[in-house]
N, C-alpha and C positions, 0 to 999 in steps of 0.2 A: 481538161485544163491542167496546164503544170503545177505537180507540187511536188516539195520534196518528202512532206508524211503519208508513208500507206498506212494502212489500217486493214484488217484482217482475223475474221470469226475463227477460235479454235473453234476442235470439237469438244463439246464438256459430254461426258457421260453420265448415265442418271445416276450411275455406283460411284461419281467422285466421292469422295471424304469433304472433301474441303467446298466451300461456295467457290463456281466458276468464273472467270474471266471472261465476259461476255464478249471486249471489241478488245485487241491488241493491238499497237502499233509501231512503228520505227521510223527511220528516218533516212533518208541515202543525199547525197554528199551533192551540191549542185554542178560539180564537173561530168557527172554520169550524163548529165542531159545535155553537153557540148560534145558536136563532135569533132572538132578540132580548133584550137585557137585564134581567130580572126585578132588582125591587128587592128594597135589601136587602141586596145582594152582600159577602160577609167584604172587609174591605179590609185591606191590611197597613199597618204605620206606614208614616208619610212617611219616612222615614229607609231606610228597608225598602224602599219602592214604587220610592224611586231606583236600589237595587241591582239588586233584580227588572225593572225597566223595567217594571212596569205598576203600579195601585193596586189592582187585583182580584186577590185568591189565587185564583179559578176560569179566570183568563186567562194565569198566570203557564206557561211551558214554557222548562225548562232547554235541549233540543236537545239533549241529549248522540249521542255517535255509537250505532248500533244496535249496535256492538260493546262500547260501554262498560257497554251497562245489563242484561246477563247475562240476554236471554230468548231465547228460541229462536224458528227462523224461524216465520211464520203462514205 
């Protein structure tokens, strides 16, 4: 299934200092998953497009953290 958060086990060693990071994770941009732009595309208003930073709703991604958007780890 498409998503844009991976998620991914460092290695913790038993000689860390510090308590480890159990799950990490990031985010990648929803244009990586188009491979070229089909017309047609929904656009939002201008007014809109400024907010969002882009003028396509299919390219638009908030970035929230993986702990803000209440799904559980993949």
């Amino acid at each position: 299934m498409f998503t844009q958060y991976k998620f991914w086990e460092p290695y913790s060693s038993p000689y860390d200092p510090c308590p480890p990071m159990t799950v990490k994770s990031y985010s990648t941009p929803p244009q990586l998953y188009i491979n070229f732009q089909p017309p047609g595309l929904a656009q939002f208003e201008p007014r809109a497009a400024l907010y969002h930073g882009t003028l396509w709703k299919e390219l638009f991604s908030p970035y929230p953290g993986p702990d803000k958007r209440g799904d559980v780890d993949e």
